[in-house]
C-alpha positions as CSV (number, residue, x, y, z in Angstrom):
1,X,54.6,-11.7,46.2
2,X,54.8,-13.8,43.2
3,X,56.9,-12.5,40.2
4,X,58.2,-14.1,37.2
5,X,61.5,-12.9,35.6
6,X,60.8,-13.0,31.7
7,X,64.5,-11.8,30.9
8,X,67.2,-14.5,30.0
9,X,67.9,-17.5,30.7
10,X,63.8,-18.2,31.0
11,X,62.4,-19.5,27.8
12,X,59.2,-18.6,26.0
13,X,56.3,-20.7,27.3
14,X,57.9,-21.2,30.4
15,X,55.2,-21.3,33.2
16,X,55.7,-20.8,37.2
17,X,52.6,-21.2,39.7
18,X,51.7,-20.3,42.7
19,X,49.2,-22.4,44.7
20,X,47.2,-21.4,47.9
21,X,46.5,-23.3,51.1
22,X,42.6,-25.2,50.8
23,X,40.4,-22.0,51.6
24,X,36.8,-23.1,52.9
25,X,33.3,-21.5,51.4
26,X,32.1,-18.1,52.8
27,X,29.5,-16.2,51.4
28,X,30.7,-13.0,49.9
29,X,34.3,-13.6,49.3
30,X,36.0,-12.2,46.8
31,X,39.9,-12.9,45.3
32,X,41.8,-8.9,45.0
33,X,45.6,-8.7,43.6
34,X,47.9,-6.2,42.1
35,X,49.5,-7.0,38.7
36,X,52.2,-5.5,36.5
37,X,52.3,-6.7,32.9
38,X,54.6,-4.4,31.0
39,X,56.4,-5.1,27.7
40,X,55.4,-6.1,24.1
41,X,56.1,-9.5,24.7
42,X,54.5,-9.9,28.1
43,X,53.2,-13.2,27.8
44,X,50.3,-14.2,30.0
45,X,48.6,-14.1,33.7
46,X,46.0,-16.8,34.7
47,X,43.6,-17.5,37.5
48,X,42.2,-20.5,38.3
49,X,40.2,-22.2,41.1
50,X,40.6,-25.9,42.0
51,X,37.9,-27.6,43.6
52,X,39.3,-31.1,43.6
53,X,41.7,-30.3,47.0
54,X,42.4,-34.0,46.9
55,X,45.7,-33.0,44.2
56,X,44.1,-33.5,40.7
57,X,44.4,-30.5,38.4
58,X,40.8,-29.4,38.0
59,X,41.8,-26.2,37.2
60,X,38.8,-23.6,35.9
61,X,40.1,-20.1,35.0
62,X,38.3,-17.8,36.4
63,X,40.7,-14.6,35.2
64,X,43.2,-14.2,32.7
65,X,45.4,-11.1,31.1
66,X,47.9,-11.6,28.4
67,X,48.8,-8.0,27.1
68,X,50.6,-4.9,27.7
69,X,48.8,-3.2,30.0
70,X,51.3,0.1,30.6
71,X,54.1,0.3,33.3
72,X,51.9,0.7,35.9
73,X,50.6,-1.2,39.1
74,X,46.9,-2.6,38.4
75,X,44.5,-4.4,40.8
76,X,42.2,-6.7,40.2
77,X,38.9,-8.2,41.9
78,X,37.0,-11.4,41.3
79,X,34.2,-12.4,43.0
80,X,34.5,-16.6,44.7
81,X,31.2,-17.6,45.5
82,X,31.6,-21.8,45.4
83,X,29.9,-24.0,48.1
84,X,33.0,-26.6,48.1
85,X,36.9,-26.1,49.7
86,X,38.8,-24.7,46.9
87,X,42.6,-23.5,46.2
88,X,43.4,-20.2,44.1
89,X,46.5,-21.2,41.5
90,X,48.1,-18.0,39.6
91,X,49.7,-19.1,36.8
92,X,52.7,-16.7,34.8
93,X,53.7,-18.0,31.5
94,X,57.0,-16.2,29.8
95,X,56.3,-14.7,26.6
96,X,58.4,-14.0,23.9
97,X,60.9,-11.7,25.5
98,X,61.2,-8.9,28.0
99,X,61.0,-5.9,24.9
100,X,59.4,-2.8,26.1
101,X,58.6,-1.3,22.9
């Protein structure tokens, strides 16, 4: 599980990340997730694939959310069809407070 605490002391803009082991190419995989993203001030949820396993960021996004989507439990499915060794990075960045109005 990967969560990211948005109350005090964290900071607007502040990111955390969560990096997979190399995966290798298969035909017909696909990425699947539950997010939660409640609160005016939610901030921002980010997907990216990195095909440069050798440690440079070469990040391209390949799913993004930054808004209030209700207080409810929400899954989400991408599709990963690259020919290369790759690593999934979610990325949470704090927005602007934890407000739920």
């Amino acid at each position: 599980m990967f969560c990211l605490e948005s109350s005090l002391p964290q900071r607007p803009g502040y990111k955390a990340r969560l990096v997979s082991t190399i995966e290798q190419p298969e035909n017909g995989r696909c990425l699947e997730f539950w997010y939660h993203m409640y609160g005016a001030n939610i901030g921002q949820l980010n997907v990216y694939i990195n095909t440069n396993t050798s440690g440079n960021d070469m990040r391209t996004l390949i799913w993004s959310r930054g808004a209030n989507v209700g207080d409810v439990w929400r899954k989400a499915h991408i599709s990963t069809e690259y020919t290369e060794a790759f690593r999934v990075i979610f990325e949470g960045i704090v927005g602007n407070g934890s407000d739920v109005s």
